[in-house]
N, C-alpha and C positions, 0 to 999 in steps of 0.2 A: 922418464920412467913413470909409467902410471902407478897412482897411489890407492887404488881404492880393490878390494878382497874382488868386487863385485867384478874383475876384467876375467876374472876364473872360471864364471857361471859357464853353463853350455858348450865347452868345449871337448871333444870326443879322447883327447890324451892329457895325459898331464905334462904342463909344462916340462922341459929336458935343463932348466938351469942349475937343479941340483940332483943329486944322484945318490940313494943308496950302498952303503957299502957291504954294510954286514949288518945285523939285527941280535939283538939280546935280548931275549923275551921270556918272560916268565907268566906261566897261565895257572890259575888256581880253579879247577871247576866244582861246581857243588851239587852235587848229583842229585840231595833232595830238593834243594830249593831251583833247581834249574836252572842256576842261573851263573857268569863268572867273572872274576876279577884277574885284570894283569897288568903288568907294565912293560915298556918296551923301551929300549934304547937303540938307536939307530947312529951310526955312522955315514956319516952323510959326507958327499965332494961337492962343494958351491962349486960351482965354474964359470958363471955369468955374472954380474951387477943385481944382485935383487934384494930388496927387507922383506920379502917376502918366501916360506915354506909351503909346497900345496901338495898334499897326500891325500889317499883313499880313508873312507872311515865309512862305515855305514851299520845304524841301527847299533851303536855303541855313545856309551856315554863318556867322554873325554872328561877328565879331571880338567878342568880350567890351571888351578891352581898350582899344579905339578908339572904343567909344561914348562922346560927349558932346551932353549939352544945354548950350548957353550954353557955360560953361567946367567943369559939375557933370560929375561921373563917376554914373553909377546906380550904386545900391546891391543892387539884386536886377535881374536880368535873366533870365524867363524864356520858353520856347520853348513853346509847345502845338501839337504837330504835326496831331493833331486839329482843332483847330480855326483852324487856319493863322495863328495869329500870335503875336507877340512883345510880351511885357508888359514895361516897363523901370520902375523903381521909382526913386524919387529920393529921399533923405531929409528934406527938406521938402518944403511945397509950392512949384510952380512959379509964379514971377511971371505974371500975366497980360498979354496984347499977344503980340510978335511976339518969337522966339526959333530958332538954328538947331540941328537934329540933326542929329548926322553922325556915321557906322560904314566901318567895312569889312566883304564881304564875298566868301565864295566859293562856287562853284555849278558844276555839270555840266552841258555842252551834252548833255541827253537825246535820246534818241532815241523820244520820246513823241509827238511834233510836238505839244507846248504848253509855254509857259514859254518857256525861251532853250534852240534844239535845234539838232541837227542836220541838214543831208538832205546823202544823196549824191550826187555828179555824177561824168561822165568829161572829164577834157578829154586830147586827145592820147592818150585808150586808157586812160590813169591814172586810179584811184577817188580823187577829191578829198573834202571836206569844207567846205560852205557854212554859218554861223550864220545864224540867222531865226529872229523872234521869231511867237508866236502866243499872246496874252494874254487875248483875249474868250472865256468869260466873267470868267472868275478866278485866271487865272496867271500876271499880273505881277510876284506876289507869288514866284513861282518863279525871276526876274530879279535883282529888287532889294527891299529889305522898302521895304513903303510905305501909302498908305490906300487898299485896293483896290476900290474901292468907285465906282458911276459918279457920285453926287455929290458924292464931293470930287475937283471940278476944277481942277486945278492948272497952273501952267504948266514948262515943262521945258526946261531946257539939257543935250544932249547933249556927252559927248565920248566916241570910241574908239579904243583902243590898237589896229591893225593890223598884218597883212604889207602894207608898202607894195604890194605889184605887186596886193593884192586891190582893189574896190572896195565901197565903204562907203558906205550910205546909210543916212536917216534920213526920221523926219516931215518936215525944214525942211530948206531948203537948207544947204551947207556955207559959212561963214565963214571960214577959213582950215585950211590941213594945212601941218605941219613932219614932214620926214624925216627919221628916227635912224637910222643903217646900214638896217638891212631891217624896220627899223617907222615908220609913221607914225600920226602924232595929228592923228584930224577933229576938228573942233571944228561946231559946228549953230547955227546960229539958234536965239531961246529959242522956242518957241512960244506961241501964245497962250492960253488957259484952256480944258483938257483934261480928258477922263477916262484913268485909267489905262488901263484896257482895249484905248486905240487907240494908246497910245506902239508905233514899230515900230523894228527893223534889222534890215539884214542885209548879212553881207559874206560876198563869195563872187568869183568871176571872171564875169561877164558884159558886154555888149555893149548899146548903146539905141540908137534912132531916136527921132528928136524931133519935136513940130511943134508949135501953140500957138493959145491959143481967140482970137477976137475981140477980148476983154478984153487977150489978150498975156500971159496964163498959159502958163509953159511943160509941155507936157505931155512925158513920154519913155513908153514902156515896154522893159525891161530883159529881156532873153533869154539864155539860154546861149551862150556864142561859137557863130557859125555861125548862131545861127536868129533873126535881127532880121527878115528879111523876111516870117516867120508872124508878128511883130507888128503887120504894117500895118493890118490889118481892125479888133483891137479901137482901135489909135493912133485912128483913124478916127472908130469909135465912141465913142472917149475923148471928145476933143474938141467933135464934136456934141452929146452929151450934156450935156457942163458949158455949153456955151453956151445949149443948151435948160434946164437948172433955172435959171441964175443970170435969165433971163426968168420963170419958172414959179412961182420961190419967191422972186422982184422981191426979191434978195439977192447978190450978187456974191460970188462963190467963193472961201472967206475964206482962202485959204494962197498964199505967192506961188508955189507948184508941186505939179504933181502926177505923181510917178510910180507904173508899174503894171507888176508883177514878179512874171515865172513862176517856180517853185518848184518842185522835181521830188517833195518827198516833202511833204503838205500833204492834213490830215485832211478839213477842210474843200472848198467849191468853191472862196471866194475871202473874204477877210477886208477889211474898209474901212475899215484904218488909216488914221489924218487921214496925206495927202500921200503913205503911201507905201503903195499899196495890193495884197495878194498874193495870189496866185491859183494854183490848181495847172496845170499844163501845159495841159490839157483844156480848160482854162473862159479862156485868156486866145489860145494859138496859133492861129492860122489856115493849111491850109495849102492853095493851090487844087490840087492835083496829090493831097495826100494827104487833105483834111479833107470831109464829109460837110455837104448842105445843114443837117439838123440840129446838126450841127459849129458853124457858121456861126451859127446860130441863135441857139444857147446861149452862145457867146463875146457876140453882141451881148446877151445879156438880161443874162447876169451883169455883165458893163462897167456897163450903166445903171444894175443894181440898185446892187454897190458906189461910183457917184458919187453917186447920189440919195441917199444914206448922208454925203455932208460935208455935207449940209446937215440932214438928216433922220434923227440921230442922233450926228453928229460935234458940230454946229452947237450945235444943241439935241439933248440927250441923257435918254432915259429917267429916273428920278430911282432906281428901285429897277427891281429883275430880274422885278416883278412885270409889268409894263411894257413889256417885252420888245416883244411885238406890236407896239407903237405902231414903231419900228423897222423890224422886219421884213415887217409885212404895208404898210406904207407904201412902205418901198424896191422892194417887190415889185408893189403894185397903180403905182406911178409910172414903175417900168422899162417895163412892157408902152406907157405913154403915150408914151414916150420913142421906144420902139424903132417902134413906128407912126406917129410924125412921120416916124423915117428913113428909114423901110423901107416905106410903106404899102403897097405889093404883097404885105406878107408874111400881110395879115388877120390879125393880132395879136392885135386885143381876142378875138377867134373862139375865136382858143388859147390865149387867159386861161383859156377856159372849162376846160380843161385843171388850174388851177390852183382854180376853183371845186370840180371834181368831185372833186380828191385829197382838199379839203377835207372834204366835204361824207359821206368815204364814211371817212374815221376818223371824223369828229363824230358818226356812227350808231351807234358802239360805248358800251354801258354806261362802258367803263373809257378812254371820252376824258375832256379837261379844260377846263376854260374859258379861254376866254381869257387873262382875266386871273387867273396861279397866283399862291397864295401863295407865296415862297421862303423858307424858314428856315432854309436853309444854302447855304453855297458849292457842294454837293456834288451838292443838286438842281438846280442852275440849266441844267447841260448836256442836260436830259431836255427840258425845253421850247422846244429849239429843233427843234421838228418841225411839221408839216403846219396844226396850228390855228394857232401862232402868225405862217407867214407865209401859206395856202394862206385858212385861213378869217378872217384878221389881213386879207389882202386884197382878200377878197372880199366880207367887210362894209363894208370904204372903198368899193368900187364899190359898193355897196347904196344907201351915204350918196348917193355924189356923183351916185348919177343920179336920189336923191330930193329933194337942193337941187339940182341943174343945176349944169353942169359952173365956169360962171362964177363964181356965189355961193360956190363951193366953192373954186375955186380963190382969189378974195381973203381969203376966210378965214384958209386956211392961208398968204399970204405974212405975213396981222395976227400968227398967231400962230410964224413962224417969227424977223418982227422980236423980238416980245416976250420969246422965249424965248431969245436967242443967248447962245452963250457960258454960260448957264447949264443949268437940268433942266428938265423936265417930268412930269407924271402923265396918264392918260388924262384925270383929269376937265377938267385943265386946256385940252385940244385939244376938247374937247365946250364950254366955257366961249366960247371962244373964237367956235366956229361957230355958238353958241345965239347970242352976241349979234350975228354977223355977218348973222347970216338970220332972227332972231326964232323959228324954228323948236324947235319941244322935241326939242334933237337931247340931250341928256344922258337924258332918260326914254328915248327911242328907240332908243338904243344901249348905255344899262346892260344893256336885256335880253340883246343881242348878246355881252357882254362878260364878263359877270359872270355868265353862270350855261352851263352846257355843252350842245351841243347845239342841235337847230333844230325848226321846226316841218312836219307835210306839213298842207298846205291840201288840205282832203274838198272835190270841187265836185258838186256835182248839180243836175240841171236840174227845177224844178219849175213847171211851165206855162212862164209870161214870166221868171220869176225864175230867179236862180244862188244857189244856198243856198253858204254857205262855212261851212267848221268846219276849227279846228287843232286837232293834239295832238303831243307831241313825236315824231318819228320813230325808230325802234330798230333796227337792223339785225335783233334775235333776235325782233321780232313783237311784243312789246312797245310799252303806249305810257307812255311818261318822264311826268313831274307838269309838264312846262315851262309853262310861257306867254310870248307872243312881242308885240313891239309890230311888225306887219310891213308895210313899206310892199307896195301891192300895185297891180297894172299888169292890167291886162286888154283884150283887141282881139278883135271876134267878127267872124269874115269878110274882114278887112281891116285893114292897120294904119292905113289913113288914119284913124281913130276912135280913140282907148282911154283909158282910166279909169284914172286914180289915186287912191290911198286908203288910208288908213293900219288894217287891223284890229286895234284893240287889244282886242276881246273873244275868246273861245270861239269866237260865232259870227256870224255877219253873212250879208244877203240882200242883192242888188245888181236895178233892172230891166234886163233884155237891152238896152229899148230906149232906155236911154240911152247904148248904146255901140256901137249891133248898126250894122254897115254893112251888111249883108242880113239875112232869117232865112229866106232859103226852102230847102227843101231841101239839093238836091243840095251845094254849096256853104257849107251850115252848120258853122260849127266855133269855137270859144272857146278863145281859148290865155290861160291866164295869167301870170305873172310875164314877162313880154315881154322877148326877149332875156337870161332869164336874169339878168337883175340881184341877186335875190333873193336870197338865202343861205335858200331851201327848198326841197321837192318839192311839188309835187302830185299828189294820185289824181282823176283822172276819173271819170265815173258808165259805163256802157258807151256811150250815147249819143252822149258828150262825147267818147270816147276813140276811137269806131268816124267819128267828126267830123276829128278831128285826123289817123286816118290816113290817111283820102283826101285832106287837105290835104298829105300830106305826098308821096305817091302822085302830087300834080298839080301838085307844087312851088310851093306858097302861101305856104309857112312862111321865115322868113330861117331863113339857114343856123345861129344860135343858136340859135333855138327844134329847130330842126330833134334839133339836139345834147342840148336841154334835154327834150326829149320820150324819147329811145332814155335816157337818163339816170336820169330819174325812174324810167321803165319794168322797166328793169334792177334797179336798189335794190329796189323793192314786190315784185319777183316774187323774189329773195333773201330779204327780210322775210315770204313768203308773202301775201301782200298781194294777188297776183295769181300766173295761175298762170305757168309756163316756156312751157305751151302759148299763151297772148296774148303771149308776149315773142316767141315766134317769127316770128308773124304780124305782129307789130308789126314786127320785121326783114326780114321781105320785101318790104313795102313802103320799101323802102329802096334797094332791089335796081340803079335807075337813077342810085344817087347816084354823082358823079363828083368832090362837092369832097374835099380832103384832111383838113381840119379837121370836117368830120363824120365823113368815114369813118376818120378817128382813133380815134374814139370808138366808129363801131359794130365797129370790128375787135377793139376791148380787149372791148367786150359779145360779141361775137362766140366769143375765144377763151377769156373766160370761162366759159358757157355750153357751152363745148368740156369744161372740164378738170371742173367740174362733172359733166356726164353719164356721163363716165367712170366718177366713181363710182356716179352714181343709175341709171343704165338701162345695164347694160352690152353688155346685148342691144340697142337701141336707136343704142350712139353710133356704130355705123361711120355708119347713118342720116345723123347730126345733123350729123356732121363734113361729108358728103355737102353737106346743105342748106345748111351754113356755108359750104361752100369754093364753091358754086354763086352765095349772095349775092355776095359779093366777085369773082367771078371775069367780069364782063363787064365792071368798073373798072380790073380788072391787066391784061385783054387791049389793052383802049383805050393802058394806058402801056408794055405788054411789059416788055420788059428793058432798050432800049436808048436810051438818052435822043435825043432831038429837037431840032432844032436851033431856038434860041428859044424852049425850054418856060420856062414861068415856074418859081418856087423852089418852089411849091406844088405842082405837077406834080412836079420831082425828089422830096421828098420823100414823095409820095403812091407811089412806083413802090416806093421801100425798104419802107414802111408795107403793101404790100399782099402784096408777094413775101417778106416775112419769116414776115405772117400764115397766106398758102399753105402755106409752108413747114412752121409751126409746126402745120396742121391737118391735115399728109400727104398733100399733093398731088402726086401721084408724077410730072405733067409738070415741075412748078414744082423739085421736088426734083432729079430728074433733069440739067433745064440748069443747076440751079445747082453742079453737079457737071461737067460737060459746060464753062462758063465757067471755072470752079476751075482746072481742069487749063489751059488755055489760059493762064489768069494766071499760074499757075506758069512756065512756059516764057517767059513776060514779064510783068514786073510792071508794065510800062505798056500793057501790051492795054486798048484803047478799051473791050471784050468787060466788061471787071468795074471801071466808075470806082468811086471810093471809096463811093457810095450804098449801092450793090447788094452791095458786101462783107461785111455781118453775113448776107444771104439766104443767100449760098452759103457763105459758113462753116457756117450752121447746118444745110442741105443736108447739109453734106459729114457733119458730126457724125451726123445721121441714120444714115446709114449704117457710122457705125464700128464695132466689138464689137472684144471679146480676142482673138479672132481674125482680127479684119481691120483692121488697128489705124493703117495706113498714113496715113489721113485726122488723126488726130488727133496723129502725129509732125509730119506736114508743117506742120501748123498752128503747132505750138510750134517747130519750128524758124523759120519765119517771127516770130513772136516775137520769138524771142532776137535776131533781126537787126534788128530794126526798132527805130529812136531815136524814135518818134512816138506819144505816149501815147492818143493818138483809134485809133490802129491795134491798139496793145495791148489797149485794153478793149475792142474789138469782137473780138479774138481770147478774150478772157479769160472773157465773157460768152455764148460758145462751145462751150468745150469741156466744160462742164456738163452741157452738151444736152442729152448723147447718152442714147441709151435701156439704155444697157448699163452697168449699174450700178456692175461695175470700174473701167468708165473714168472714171464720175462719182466716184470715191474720187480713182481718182489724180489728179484735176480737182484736187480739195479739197486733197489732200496737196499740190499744187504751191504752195498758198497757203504752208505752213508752210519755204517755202526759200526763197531768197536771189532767186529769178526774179521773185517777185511781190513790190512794194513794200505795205510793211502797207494804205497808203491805198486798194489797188485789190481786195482782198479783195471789197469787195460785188458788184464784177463776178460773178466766179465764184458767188458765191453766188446775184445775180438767175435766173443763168440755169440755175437746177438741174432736168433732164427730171422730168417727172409718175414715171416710171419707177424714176426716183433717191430719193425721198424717202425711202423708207427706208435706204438706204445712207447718206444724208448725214445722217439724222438718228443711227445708229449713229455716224458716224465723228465727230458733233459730242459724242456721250458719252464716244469713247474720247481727244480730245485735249481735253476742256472745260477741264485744270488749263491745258493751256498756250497756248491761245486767250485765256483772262482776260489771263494774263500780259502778250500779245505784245499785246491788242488794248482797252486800260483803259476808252479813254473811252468816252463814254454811248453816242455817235451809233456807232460801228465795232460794239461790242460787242452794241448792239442791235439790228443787223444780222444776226448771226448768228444769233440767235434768234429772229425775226422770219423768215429763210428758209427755215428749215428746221422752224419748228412751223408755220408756218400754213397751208401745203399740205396738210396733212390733214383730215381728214373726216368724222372718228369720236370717238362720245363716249368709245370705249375709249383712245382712240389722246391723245386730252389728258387722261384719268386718268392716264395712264404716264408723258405730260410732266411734268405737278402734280407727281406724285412725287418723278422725276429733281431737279426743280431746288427742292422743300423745304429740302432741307438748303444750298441753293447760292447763291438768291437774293441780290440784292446791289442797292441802292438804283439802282443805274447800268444796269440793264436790268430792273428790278422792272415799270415799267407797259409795255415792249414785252414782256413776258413775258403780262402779264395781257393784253393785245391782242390778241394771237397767240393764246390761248387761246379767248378768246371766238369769234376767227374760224373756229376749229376747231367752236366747237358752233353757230352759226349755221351751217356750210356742214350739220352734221350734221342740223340740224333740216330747212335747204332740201333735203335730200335724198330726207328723209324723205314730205316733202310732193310731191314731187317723182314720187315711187313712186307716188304713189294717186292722181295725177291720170288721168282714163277719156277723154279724147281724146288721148294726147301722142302717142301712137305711130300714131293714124289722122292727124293735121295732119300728123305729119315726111311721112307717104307722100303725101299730096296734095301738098308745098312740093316732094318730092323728083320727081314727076310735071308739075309745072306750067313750063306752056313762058315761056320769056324773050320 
């Protein structure tokens, strides 16, 4: 038996010789001085030979003196701040069975928003101080020392020392409060078998509305004094939800409450701590007067995602970080099912596709990762919570479920959500599950998906009667990857009454037309594959097949996914050079009649892509291109104008913000114009019918348009509007604003406003999304000269990697990410290391498509026919 603390260093888990059972913990926080004290008793099962305890602790001060096991004092007690935890040494060995540990200890409510923090609030004009805990992935251990880890499941008895007049909440309900002059003691219900990561609190002053599922679960959610009536919409959505999984996952909603708690300063959107779950302002308020159909939207999606989460991660729980996905691309592919039960006008699954394509267009990068990551340390774990593990995490569940059918798939998962409660899971074990429910080889079929990075484009070409098929992995830099894919494949020629299902698991494969073909004559001819998008690939067409698909699209044959899935594809191949800019155009013309919003979601992001693109590649060319763009788009924005209708659907409102921002965004001097013309009108009333909350980011960005150092009027009114507004949906559409503008000072003192007391650190990536093509270089200077004190203020992975991410990857030049490399050689830091290497590659992909871009010999004869061709 080695004797020495030091065999603990560097290790990615903590030892499994002894195990949590349950926790007793009592936290006292101290709102002025920031800072808190508690103690902890743990119930622990030895199960191995060891004198040795090894727990998480980090950035807390352990009482030496108050540690015991059983009635032993340790003999060595040490800290490894590195590797976050606390080695306790005893001088024999530990009896085996059950035994209780118990310390004191103390800690700072940080202002990091992770671990045990703080955020600020006003109440009555006065700056307050609210405690809130935020521990996913691994800063529990910044609370209380403990075994941080999501398989040691433990159960937990809360208790907290308070200001009596605050309120105090927990995972579980309250059990009894005793008041001492001006403090009171909660005492919680114990909970049931947990992972650390979802223990939550928070006391603060706030206000709830109640209301309760079916079952008689009481549901609240919890608002700042004053704003319970922005909680009605998600309360709403609360409720339907839990009533929809506890049917879905034929499981009953295992807490007897749940509350859901806005939070003013809060890194994240929304956390899905068992029973008390928190959200930042943005993702939980509703407000009809102030908040945006998008608004609207996104409170519903996040609501479903974090409830779909007690079941689908609180319930049963990941078992390692490697795992992750199974979580997040689950809570995310089941919110969309959710939010389209309640909302079916909103065509949901439509604007999944949404979350398909975020997927699908980092997974083309060299320096994406697989699904499933290895973690070796606590420190990587915050890097993968991006785009694969919930975008392409959910996009391969839709892949599964529409390759078993919706039914077979859903019993499945209730077999495997019984089997699993209360304890962990592994991916293989959810593949285990569905293999035996459907007989199906879903574990071969879905290792490919999981375990290795990346996806396939399926080559189609038509040879007489046959469709020849060939993959190869797709690459954004033109490149093709070693991959191989097992991929279920869908196909309909002519017609969907007809189509083909089929699993490719080779290279390549040949199919006959006419076992699928609802016509083959002519005019009419066209082959769409991966139908509706199900797929996690692209397809290249042969010209035949693709000159098919656009007169299907021309004559509106195509459902509105494919419709998405075709402008999609199209866009990636001609970035990959694959195809050239001059078929991507053409392919966008035909587009020209479309009027839904969930396509022209999509062709407007290809749209102003291809905008900021040619800027660089044809400069002579893009006033053209801008022309032919704002031409597509503008027979859609005229049908919705400016001013809403009475009865339009949510699809219409947000199609009218989606078209007039785009306008905007491509210098359309009518669209600019009024939305200056509106501006001014709001200003002299802020409830002018003239500018509802939709159309407010169009005319702020209008108004930016037009600001400079010398006319600078536009961009004070805006931040004085700001500073007055208590509504964070209004703030980030001011915020995401004032970046715009083309006048490069302004974009600095944009940035500098991040580094003051006006901007709460969480909202920093506003300003950054919206930074004008004009501004890149000022913002990437001004990110060199504050870089020591950006780390500082902004540590973790997702904030940090934000800013490096917005301001290298607008660029276009292979000189311009040699300069970057440089910069940040000496700087690099494991917590924005692979958004560094992303951002860089995006620099030399744009560099290559530019390149290619140059030497194509029709682009500038197609812009002047699309620019000449009558509507």
């Amino acid at each position: 038996m080695a004797e020495s603390p030091e065999q603990f260093r560097g290790q990615s888990r903590l030892p499994r010789f002894a195990e949590p059972l349950r926790y007793d913990l009592v936290l006292r926080p101290d709102l002025a001085a920031c800072t808190f004290s508690g103690s902890a008793s743990a119930a622990v099962a030895v199960s191995a030979p060891t004198r040795f305890l090894v727990l998480n602790a980090a950035e807390l001060a352990v009482d030496r003196s108050s540690i015991r096991f059983q009635d032993w004092a340790p003999t060595e007690v040490v800290q490894f701040e590195e590797d976050e935890i606390l080695v306790l040494g005893f001088g024999r060995e530990l009896p085996l069975g059950e035994g209780v540990l118990a310390m004191d200890f103390t800690g700072t409510l940080n202002d990091q928003m992770r671990g045990f923090y703080r955020s600020k609030y006003e109440y009555n004009g006065e700056a307050r101080n609210m405690a809130v805990t935020q521990f996913e992935a691994a800063d529990a251990r910044r609370c209380f020392p403990c075994w941080d880890e999501p398989a040691f499941k433990a159960k937990f008895k809360i208790t907290l020392e308070v200001p009596a007049e605050l309120v105090a909440l927990s995972n579980m309900p309250v059990v009894k409060e005793t008041v001492c002059g001006s403090l009171k003691t909660v005492y919680y219900e114990e909970s049931p078998l947990m992972s650390t990561y979802l223990v939550a609190i928070v006391v603060g002053l706030f206000e709830y509305i109640e209301s309760s599922t079916l079952e008689g679960t009481k549901v609240r959610v919890y608002t700042q004094v004053g704003k319970t009536s922005q909680g009605k919409f998600a309360l709403d959505v609360g409720v339907k939800s839990l009533d929809l999984y506890k049917d879905y996952f034929a499981t009953p909603y295992p807490l007897p409450k749940l509350d859901m708690i806005a939070i003013p300063d809060f890194a994240a959107g929304a956390m899905e701590n068992y029973g008390l779950v928190t959200y930042r302002e943005s993702a939980l308020l509703y407000d009809e007067q102030l908040s945006s159909a998008s608004n609207k939207q996104q409170v519903a999606i996040t609501v479903a995602h974090e409830l779909a989460h007690q079941w689908f991660g609180n319930l049963v729980t990941m078992e390692w970080w490697t795992h992750l996905w199974l979580n997040e691309g689950f809570a995310s592919w089941v919110s969309y099912l959710a939010v389209e039960s309640i909302f079916p006008e909103w065509n949901n699954w439509t604007q999944f596709l949404d979350e398909t394509t975020s997927g699908l267009r980092l997974d083309a990068l060299a320096e994406s990762h697989p699904i499933e990551v290895d973690v070796n340390h606590a420190s990587e774990i915050d890097a993968i919570f991006d785009s694969i593990s919930y975008d392409k995490g959910a996009s391969v569940i839709r892949m599964l479920q529409s390759y078993l059918g919706a039914e077979r798939f859903q019993k499945a998962l209730a077999s495997y959500i019984k089997k699993y409660a209360y304890s962990n899971a592994k991916t293989e074990d959810l593949w285990a599950v569905l293999e035996e429910e459907t007989g199906e080889p879903v574990k071969d079929l879905m290792t490919t998906w999981t375990k290795q990075q990346g996806y396939p484009v399926i080559y189609a070409k038509l040879n007489g009667q046959d469709l020849e098929l060939e993959q190869a992995q797709f690459l954004s830099d033109g490149s093709s990857g070693p991959g191989m894919w097992i991929v279920p494949m869908t196909a309909c020629c002519g017609s969907y009454d007809v189509n083909k299902k089929f699993l490719l698991k080779g290279k390549t494969d040949r199919m006959h037309i006419k076992d699928f073909a609802a016509s083959q004559s002519g005019q009419n001819f066209w082959i769409k594959l991966n139908i509706d998008q199900t797929g996690f690939y692209r397809v290249k067409y042969d010209d035949e097949l693709a000159a098919g698909l656009e007169n299907a699209i021309k004559d509106k044959k195509l459902s509105l996914m494919d419709m998405i899935g075709v402008v999609e594809d199209s866009y990636a191949l001609s970035v990959a050079c694959k195809q050239t800019l001059t078929s991507l155009l053409r392919l966008l013309n035909a587009y020209r009649h479309e009027s839904d919003y969930t396509v022209l979601s999509h062709v407007t992001s290809v749209c102003l892509s291809v905008n900021k693109i040619s800027t660089d590649a044809t400069p002579d060319l893009s006033r053209d291109i801008k022309q032919v763009l704002i031409k597509l788009l503008l027979l859609a924005a005229k049908r919705v104008g400016w001013d809403p209708k009475d009865g339009e659907s949510h699809l219409d409102v947000m199609l009218r913000s989606l078209l007039l921002i785009a306008l905007v965004k491509l210098g359309h001097e009518e669209t600019i114009n009024e939305g200056i013309r509106r501006f001014h009108i709001f200003l002299e009333d802020r409830k002018t019918p003239l500018l509802p909350p939709d159309n407010r980011k169009a005319a702020y960005l209008a108004v930016m348009r037009s600001v400079s150092t010398s006319n600078r009027a536009g961009y004070d009114v805006l931040l004085k509007i700001y500073k007055e507004t208590s509504e964070a949906q209004e703030k980030s559409r001011i915020l995401g604003s004032l970046s715009s503008c083309p006048d490069k000072d302004i974009v600095v003192e944009a940035l500098n406003l991040m580094l003051t007391d006006e901007v709460r650190n969480q909202d920093a990536f506003y300003v950054l999304g919206g930074i004008s093509l004009e501004g890149r270089e000022a913002a990437w200077a001004w990110l060199k000269d504050n870089w020591d004190h950006v780390v500082k203020t902004w540590p973790s992975s997702s904030l940090i990697s934000d800013f490096v991410n917005s301001t290298v990857s607008p660029f276009t030049s292979e000189e311009k990410a040699a300069e970057v490399s440089q910069f940040f050689a000496t700087r690099v830091k494991p917590s924005f290391e692979r958004a560094l290497k992303q951002s860089l590659e995006r620099v030399r992909i744009s560099a290559r498509w530019i390149d290619s871009i140059k030497s194509e010999p029709s682009l500038a004869q197609t812009v002047q026919q699309l620019l000449l061709q009558e509507f």
